[in-house]
MDTraj code that builds the backbone (N, CA, C; nanometers):
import mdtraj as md
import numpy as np

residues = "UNK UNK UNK UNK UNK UNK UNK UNK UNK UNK UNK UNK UNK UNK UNK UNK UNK UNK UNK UNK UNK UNK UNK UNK UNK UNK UNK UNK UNK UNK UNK UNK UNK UNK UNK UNK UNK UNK UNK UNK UNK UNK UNK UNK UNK UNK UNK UNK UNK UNK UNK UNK UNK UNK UNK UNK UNK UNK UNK UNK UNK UNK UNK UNK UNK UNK UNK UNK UNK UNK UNK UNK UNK UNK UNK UNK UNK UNK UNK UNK UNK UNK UNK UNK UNK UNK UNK UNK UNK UNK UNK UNK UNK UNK UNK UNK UNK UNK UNK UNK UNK UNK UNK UNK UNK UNK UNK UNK UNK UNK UNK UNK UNK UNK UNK UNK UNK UNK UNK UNK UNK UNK UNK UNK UNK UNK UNK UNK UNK UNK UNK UNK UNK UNK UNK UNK UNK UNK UNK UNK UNK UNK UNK UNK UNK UNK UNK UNK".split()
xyz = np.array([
    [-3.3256, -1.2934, -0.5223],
    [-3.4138, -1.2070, -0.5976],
    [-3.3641, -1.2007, -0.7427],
    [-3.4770, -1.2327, -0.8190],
    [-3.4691, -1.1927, -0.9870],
    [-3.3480, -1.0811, -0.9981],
    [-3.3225, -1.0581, -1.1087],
    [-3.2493, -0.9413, -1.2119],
    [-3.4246, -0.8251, -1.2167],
    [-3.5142, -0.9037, -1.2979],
    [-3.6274, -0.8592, -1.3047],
    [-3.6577, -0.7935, -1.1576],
    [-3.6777, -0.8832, -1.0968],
    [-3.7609, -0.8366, -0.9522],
    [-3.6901, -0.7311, -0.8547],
    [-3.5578, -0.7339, -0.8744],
    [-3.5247, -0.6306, -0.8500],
    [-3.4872, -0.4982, -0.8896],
    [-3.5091, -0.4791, -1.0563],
    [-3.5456, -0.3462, -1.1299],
    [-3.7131, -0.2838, -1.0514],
    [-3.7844, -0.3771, -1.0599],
    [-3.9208, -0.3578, -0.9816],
    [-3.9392, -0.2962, -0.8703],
    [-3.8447, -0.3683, -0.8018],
    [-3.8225, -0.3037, -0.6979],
    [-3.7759, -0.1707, -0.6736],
    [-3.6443, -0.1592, -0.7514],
    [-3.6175, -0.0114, -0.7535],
    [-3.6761, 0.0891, -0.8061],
    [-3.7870, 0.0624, -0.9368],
    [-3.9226, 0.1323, -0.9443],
    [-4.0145, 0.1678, -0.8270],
    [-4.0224, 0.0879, -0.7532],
    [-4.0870, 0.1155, -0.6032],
    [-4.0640, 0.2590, -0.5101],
    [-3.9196, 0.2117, -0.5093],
    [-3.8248, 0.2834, -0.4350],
    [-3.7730, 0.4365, -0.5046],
    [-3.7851, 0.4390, -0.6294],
    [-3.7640, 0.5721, -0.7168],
    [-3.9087, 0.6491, -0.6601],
    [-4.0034, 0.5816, -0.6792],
    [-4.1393, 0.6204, -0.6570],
    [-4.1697, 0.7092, -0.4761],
    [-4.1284, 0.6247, -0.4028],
    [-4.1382, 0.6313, -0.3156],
    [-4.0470, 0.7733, -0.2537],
    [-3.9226, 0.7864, -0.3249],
    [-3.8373, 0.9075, -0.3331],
    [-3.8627, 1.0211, -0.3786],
    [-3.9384, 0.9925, -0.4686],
    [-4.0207, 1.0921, -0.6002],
    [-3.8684, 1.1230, -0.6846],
    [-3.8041, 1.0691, -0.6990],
    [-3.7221, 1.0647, -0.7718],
    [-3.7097, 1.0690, -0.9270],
    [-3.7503, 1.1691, -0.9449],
    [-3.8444, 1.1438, -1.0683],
    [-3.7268, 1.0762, -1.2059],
    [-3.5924, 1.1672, -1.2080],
    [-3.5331, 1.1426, -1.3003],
    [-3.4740, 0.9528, -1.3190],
    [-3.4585, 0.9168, -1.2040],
    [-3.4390, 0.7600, -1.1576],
    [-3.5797, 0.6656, -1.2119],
    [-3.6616, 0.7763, -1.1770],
    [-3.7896, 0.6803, -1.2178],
    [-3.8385, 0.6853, -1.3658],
    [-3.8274, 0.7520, -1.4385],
    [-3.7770, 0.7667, -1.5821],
    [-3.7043, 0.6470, -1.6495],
    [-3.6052, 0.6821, -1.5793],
    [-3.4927, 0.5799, -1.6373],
    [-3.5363, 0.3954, -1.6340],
    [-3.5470, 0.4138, -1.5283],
    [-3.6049, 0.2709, -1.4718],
    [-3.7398, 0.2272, -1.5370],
    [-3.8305, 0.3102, -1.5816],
    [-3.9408, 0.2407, -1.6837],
    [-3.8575, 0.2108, -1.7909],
    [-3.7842, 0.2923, -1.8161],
    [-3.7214, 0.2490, -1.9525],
    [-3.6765, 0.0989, -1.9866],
    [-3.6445, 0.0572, -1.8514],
    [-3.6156, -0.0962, -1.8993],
    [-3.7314, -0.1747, -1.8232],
    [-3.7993, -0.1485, -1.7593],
    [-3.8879, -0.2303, -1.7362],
    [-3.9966, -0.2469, -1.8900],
    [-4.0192, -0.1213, -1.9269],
    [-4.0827, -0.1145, -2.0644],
    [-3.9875, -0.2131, -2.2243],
    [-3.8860, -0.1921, -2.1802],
    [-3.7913, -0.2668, -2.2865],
    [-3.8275, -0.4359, -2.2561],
    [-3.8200, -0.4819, -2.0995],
    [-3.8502, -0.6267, -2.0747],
    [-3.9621, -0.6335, -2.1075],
    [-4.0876, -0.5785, -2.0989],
    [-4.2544, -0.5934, -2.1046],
    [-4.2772, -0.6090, -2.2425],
    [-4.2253, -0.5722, -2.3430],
    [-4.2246, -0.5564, -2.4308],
    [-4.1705, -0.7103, -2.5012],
    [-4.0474, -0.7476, -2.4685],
    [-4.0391, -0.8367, -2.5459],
    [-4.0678, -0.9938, -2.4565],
    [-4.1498, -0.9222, -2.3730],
    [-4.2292, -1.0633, -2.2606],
    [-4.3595, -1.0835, -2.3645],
    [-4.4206, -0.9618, -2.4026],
    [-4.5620, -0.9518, -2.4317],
    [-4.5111, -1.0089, -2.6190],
    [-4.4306, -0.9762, -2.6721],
    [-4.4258, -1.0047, -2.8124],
    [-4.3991, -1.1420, -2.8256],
    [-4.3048, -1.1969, -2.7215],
    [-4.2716, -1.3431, -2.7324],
    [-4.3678, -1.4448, -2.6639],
    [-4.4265, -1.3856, -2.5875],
    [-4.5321, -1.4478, -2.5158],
    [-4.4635, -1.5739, -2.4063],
    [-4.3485, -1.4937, -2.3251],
    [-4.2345, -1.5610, -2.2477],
    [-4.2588, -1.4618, -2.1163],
    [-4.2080, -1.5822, -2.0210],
    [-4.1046, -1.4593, -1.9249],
    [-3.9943, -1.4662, -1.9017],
    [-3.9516, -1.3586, -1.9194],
    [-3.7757, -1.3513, -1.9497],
    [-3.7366, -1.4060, -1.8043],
    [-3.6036, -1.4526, -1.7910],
    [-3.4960, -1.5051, -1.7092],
    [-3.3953, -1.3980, -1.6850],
    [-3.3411, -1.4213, -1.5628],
    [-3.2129, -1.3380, -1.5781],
    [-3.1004, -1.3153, -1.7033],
    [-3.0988, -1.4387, -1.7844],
    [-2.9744, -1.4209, -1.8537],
    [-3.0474, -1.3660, -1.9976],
    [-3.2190, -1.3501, -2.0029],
    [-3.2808, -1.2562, -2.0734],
    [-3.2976, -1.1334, -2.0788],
    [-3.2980, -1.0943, -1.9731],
    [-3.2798, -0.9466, -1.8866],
    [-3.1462, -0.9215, -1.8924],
    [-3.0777, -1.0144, -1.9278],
    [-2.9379, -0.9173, -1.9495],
    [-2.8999, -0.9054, -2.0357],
    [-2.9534, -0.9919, -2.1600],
    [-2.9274, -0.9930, -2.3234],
    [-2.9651, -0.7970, -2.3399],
    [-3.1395, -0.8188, -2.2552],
    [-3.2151, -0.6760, -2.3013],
    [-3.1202, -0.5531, -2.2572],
    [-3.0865, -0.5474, -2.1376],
    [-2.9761, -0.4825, -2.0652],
    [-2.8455, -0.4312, -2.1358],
    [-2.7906, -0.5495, -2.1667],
    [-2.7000, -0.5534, -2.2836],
    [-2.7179, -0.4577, -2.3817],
    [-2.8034, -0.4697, -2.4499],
    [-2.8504, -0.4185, -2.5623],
    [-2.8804, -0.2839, -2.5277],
    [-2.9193, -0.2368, -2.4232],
    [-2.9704, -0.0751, -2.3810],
    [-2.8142, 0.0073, -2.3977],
    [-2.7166, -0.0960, -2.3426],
    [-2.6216, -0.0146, -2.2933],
    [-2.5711, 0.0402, -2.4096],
    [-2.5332, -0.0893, -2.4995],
    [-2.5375, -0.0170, -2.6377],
    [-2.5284, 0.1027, -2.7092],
    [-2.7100, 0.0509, -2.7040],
    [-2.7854, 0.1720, -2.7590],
    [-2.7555, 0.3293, -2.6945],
    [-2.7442, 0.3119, -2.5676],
    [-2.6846, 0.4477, -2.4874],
    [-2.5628, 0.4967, -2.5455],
    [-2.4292, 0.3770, -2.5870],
    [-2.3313, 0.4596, -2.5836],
    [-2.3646, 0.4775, -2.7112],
    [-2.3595, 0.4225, -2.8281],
    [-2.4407, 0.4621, -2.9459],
    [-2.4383, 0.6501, -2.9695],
    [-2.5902, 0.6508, -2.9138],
    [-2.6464, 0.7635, -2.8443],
    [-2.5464, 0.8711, -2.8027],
    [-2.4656, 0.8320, -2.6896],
    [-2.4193, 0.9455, -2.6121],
    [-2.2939, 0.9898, -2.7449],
    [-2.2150, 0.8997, -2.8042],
    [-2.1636, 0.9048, -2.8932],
    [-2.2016, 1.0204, -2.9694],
    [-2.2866, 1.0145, -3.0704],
    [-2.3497, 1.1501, -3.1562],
    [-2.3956, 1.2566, -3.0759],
    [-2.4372, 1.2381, -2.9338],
    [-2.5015, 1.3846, -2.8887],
    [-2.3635, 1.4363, -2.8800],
    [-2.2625, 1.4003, -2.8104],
    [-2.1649, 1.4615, -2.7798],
    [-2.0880, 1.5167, -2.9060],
    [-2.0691, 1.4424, -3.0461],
    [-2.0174, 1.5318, -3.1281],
    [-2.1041, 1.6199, -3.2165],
    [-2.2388, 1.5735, -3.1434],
    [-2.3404, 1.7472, -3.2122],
    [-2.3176, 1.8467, -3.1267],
    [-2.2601, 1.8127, -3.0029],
    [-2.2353, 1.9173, -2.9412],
    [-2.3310, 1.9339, -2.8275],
    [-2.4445, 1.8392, -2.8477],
    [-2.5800, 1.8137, -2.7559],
    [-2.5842, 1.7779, -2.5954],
    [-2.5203, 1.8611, -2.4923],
    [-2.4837, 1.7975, -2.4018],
    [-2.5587, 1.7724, -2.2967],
    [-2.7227, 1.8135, -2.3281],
    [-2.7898, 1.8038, -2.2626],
    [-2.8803, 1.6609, -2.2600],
    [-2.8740, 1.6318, -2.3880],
    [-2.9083, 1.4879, -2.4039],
    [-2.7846, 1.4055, -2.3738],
    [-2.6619, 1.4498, -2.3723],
    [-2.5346, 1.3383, -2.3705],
    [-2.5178, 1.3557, -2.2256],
    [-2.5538, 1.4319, -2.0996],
    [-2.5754, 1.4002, -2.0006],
    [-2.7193, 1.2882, -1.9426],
    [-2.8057, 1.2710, -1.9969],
    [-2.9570, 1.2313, -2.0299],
    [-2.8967, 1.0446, -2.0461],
    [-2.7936, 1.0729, -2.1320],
    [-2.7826, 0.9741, -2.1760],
    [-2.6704, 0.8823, -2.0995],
    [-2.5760, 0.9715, -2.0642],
    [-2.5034, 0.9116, -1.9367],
    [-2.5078, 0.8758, -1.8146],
    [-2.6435, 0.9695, -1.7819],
    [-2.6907, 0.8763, -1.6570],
    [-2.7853, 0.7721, -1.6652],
    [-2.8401, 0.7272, -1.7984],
    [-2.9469, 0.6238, -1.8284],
    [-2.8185, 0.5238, -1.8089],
    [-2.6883, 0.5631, -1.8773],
    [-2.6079, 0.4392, -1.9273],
    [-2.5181, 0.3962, -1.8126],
    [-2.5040, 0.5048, -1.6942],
    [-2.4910, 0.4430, -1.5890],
    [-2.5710, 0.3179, -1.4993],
    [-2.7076, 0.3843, -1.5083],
    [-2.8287, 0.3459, -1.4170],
    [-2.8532, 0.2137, -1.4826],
    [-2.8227, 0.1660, -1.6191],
    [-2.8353, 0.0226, -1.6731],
    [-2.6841, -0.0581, -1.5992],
    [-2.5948, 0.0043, -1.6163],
    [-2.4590, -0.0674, -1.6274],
    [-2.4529, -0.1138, -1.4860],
    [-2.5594, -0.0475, -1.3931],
    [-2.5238, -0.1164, -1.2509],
    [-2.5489, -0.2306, -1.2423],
    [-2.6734, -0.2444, -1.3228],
    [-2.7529, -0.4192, -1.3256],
    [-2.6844, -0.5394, -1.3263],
    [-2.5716, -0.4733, -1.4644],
    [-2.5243, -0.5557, -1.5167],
    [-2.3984, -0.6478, -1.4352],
    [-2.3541, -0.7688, -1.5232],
    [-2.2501, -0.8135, -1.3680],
    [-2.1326, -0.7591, -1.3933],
    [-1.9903, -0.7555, -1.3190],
    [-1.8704, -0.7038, -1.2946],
    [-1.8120, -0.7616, -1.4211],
    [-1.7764, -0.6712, -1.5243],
    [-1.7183, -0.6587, -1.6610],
    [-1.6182, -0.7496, -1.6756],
    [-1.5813, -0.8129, -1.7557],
    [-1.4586, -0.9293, -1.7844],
    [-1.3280, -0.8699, -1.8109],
    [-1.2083, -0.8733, -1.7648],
    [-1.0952, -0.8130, -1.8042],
    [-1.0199, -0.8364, -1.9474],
    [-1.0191, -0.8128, -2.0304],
    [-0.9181, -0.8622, -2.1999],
    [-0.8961, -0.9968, -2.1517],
    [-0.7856, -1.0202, -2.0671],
    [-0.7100, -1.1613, -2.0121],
    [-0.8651, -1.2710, -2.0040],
    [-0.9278, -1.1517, -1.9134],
    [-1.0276, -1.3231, -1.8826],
    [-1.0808, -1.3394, -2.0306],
    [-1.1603, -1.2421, -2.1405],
    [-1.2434, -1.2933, -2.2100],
    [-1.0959, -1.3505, -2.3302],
    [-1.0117, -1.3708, -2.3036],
    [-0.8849, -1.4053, -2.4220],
    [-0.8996, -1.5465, -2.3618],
    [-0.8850, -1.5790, -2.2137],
    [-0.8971, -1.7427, -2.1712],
    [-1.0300, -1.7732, -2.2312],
    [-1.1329, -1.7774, -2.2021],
    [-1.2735, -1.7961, -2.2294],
    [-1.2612, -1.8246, -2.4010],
    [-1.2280, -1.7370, -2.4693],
    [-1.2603, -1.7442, -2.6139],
    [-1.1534, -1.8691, -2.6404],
    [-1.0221, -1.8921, -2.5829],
    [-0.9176, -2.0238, -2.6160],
    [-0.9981, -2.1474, -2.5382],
    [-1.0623, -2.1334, -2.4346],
    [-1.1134, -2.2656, -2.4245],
    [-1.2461, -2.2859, -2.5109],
    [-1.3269, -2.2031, -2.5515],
    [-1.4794, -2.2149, -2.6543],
    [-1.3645, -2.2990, -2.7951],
    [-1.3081, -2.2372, -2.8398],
    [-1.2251, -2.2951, -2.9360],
    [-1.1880, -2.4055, -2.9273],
    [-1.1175, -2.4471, -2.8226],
    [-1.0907, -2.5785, -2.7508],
    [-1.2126, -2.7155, -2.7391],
    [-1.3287, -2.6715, -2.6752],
    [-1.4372, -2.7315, -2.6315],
    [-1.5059, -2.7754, -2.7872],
    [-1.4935, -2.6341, -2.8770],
    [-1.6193, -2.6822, -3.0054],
    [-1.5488, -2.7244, -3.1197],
    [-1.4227, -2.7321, -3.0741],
    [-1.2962, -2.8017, -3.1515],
    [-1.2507, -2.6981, -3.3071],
    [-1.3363, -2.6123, -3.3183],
    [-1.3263, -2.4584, -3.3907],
    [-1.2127, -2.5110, -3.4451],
    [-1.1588, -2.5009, -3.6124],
    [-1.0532, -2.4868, -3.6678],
    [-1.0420, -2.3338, -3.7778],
    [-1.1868, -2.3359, -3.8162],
    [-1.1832, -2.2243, -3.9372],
    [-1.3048, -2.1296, -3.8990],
    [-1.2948, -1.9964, -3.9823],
    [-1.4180, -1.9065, -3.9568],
    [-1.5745, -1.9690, -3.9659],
    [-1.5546, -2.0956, -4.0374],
    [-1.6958, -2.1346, -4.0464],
    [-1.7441, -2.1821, -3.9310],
    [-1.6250, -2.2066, -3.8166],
    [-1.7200, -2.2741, -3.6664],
    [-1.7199, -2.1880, -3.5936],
    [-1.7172, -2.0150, -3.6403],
    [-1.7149, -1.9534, -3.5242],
    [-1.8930, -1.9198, -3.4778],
    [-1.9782, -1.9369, -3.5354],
    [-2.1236, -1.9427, -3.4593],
    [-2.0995, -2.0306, -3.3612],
    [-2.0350, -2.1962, -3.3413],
    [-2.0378, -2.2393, -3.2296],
    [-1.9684, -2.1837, -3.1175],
    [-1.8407, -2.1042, -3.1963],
    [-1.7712, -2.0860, -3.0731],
    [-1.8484, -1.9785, -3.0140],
    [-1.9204, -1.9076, -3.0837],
    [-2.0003, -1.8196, -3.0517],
    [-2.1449, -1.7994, -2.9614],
    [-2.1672, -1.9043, -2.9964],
    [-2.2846, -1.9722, -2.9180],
    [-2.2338, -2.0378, -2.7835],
    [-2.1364, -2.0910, -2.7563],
    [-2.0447, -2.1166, -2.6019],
    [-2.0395, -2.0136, -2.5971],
    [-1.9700, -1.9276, -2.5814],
    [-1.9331, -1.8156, -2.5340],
    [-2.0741, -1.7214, -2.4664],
    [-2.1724, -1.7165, -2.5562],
    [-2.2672, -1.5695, -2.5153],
    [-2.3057, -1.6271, -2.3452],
    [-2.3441, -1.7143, -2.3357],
    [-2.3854, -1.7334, -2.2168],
    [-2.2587, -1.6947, -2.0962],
    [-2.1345, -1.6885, -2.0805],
    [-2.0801, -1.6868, -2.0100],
    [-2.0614, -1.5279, -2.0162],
    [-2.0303, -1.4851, -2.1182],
    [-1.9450, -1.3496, -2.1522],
    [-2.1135, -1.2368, -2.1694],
    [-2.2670, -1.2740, -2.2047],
    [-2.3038, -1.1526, -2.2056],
    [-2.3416, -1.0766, -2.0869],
    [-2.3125, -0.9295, -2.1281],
    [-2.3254, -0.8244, -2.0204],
    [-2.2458, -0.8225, -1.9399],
    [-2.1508, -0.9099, -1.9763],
    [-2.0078, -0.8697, -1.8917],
    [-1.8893, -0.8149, -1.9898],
    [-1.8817, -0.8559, -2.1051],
    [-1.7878, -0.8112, -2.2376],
    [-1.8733, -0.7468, -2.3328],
    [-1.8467, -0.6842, -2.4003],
    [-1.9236, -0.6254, -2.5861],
    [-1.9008, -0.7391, -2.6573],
    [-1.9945, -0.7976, -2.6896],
    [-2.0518, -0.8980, -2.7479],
    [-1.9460, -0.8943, -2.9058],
    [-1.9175, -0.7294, -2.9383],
    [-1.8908, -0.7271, -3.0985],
    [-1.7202, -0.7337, -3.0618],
    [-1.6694, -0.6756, -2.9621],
    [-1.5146, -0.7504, -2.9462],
    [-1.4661, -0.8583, -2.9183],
    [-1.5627, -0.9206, -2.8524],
    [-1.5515, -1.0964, -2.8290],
    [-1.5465, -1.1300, -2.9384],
    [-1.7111, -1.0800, -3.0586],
    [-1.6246, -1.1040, -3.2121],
    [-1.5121, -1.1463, -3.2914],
    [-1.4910, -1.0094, -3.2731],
    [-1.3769, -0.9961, -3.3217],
    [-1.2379, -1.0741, -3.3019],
    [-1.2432, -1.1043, -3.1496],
    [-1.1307, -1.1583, -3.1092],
    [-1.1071, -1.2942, -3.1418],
    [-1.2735, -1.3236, -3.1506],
    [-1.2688, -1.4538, -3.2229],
    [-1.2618, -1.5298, -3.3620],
    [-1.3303, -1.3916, -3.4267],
    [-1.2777, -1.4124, -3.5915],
    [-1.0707, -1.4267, -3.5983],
    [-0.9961, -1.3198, -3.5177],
    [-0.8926, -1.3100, -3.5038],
    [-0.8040, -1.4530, -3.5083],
    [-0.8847, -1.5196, -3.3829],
    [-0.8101, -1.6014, -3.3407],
    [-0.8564, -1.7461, -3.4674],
    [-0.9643, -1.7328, -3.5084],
    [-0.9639, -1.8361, -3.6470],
    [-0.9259, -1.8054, -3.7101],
    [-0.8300, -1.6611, -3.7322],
    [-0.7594, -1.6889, -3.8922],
    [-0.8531, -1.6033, -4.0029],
    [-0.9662, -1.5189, -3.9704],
    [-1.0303, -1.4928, -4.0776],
    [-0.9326, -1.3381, -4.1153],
])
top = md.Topology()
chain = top.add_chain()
for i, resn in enumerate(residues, 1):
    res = top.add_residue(resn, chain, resSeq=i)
    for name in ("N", "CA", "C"):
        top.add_atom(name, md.element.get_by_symbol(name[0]), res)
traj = md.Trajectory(xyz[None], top)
């Protein structure tokens, strides 16, 4: 079963619970995929659905970030269970060690010497590492490791 087809599914199943606060949440990304199905005039793939995914979680901690130092804890609970209810989707998180091997072999593979080849190394990498690492510390680790 899809990434997709089974958010769908659990729309079903929220429904079916009357679950209302689950079922909330869960349009939220079905509306986030529909959206950039209908603008691109695509249908997303799993490893599209997890770019979008990716990107929610983000935006959540983002989010939960400022409610919590406005003091807002009613949205920073709102927002912690959206950022749970995405993070399940997602696959089992990469440990430092693994994404430190991963980023020495992308380097290795695209033969990377200076900051100017880090889009390639960058471009190896997203496919393996998104929605399992933060996209902006893999960054980093990789500007690091070229020397910038």
């Amino acid at each position: 079963m899809t990434l997709k087809a089974q958010i769908l599914e659990d729309v079903k199943t929220a429904m079916r619970a009357r679950d209302q606060k689950r079922l909330t949440a869960l349009r939220l990304i079905t509306a986030a995929i529909k959206q950039i199905e209908v603008d691109k005039r695509i249908e997303l793939d799993d490893q599209a659905v997890l770019a979008v995914l990716d990107k929610m979680v983000k935006q959540r901690r983002e989010s939960l970030e400022q409610y919590e130092s406005a003091g807002r804890d009613d949205l920073a609970a709102q927002e912690k269970f959206e950022l749970e209810l995405i993070s399940a989707y997602l696959p089992e998180a990469l440990s430092n060690d693994e994404v430190a091997a991963l980023i020495k072999q992308a380097i290795a593979d695209t033969g990377a010497s200076s900051i100017r080849d880090m889009g390639a190394v960058m471009n190896k990498l997203r496919g393996e590492v998104q929605g399992r690492a933060d996209m902006k510390a893999v960054s980093n680790s990789v500007k690091e490791q070229l020397g910038a």
